[in-house]
C-alpha positions as CSV (number, residue, x, y, z in Angstrom):
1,X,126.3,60.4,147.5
2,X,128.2,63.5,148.6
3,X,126.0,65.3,150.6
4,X,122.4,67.7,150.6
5,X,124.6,69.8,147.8
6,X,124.3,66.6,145.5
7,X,120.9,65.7,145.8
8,X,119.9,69.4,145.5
9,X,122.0,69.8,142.3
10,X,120.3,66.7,140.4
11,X,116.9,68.6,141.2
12,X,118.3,71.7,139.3
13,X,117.9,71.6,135.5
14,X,121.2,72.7,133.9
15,X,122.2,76.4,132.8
16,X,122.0,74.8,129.4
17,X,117.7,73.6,129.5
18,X,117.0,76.6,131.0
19,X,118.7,78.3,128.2
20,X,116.4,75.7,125.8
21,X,113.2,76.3,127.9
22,X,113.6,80.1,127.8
23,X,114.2,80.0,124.3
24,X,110.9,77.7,124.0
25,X,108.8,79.7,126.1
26,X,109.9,82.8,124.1
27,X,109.3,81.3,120.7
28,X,105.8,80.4,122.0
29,X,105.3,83.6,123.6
30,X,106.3,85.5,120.2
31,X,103.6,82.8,118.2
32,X,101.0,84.1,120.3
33,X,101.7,87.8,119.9
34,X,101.7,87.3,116.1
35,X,98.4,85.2,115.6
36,X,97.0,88.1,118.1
37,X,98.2,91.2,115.7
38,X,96.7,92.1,113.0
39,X,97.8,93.3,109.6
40,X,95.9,96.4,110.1
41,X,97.8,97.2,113.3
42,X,100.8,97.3,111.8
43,X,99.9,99.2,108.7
44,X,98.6,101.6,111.2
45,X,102.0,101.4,112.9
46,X,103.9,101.9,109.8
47,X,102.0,105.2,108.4
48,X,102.7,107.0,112.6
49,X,106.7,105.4,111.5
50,X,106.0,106.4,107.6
51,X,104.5,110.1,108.2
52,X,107.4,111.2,111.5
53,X,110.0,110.0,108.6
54,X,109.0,111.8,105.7
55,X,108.5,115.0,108.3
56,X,111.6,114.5,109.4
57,X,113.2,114.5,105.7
58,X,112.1,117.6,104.9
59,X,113.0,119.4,108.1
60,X,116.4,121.2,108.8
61,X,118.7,123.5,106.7
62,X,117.8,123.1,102.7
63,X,120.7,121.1,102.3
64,X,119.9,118.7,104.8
65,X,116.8,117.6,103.1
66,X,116.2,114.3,101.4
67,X,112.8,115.6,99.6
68,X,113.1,112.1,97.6
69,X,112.4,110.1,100.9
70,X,109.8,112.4,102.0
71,X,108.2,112.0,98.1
72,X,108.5,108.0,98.7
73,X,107.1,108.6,102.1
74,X,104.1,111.0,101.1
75,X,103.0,108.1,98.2
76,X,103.3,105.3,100.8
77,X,100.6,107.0,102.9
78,X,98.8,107.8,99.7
79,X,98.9,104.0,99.2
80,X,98.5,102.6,102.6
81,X,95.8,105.3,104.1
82,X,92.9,103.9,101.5
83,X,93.4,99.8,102.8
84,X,92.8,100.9,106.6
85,X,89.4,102.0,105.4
86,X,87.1,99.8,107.4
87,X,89.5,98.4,109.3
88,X,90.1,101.2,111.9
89,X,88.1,103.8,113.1
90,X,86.9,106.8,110.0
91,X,88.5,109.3,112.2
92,X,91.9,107.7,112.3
93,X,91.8,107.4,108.4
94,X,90.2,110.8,108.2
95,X,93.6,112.2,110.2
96,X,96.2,110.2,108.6
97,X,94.3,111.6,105.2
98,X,95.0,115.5,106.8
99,X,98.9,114.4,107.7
100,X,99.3,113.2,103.9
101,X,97.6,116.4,103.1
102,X,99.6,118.5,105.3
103,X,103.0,116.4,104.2
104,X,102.3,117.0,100.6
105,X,102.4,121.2,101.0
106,X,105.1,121.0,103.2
107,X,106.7,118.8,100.5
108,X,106.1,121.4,97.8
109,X,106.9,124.6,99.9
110,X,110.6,122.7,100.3
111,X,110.7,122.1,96.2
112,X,110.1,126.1,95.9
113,X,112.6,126.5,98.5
114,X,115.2,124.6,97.2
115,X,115.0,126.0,93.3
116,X,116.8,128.6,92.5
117,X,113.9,131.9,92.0
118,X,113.5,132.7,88.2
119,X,115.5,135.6,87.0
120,X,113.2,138.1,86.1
121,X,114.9,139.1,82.2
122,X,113.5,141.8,80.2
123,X,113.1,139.9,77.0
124,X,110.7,138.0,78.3
């Protein structure tokens, strides 16, 4: 024996279980968070993600746009909105109900933005 240094050395578990043990305890950690979430949490999640997307898509300069991610993103909502009913509060399904609402004019008012306007022609 070489010494205190020794003895408190072989009391230390290597950098290598600690790495094991911290991997364990985080692995257990994230088991726990997932049997505690539910489905319906992260539904809710995803519309909040879903609805600031499709905003976003339609935002900007005209050329900017993407108005085919903000049509995927208004019929995802359109989708999702009716399978939280019951499983969160009626208001919150109520106001995602308004945003899809309130997406779906924006959504149109880019369309009209973005074609060109009709020529008006006499022989019509």
């Amino acid at each position: 024996m070489s010494g205190p240094e020794s003895f408190a050395d072989s009391d230390q578990p290597s950098e290598e279980t600690r790495e094991q043990v911290s991997d364990e305890e985080l692995r257990d950690r994230l088991e726990a968070e997932l049997r505690r979430l539910k489905v319906s949490d992260v539904l809710l999640q995803s519309c909040y993600t879903i609805s600031s997307l499709g905003y976003g898509k339609m935002a900007g300069a005209a050329e900017d746009r993407d108005l085919e991610q903000a049509r995927i993103a208004i019929e995802a909502l359109r989708v999702l909105t009716p399978l939280l009913e019951g499983a969160v509060p009626a208001e919150v399904t109520r106001d995602l109900g308004q945003v899809t609402a309130n997406m779906q004019l924006a959504y149109a008012k880019a369309v009209n933005e973005q074609e060109p306007e009709p020529q008006a022609d006499g022989d019509a």
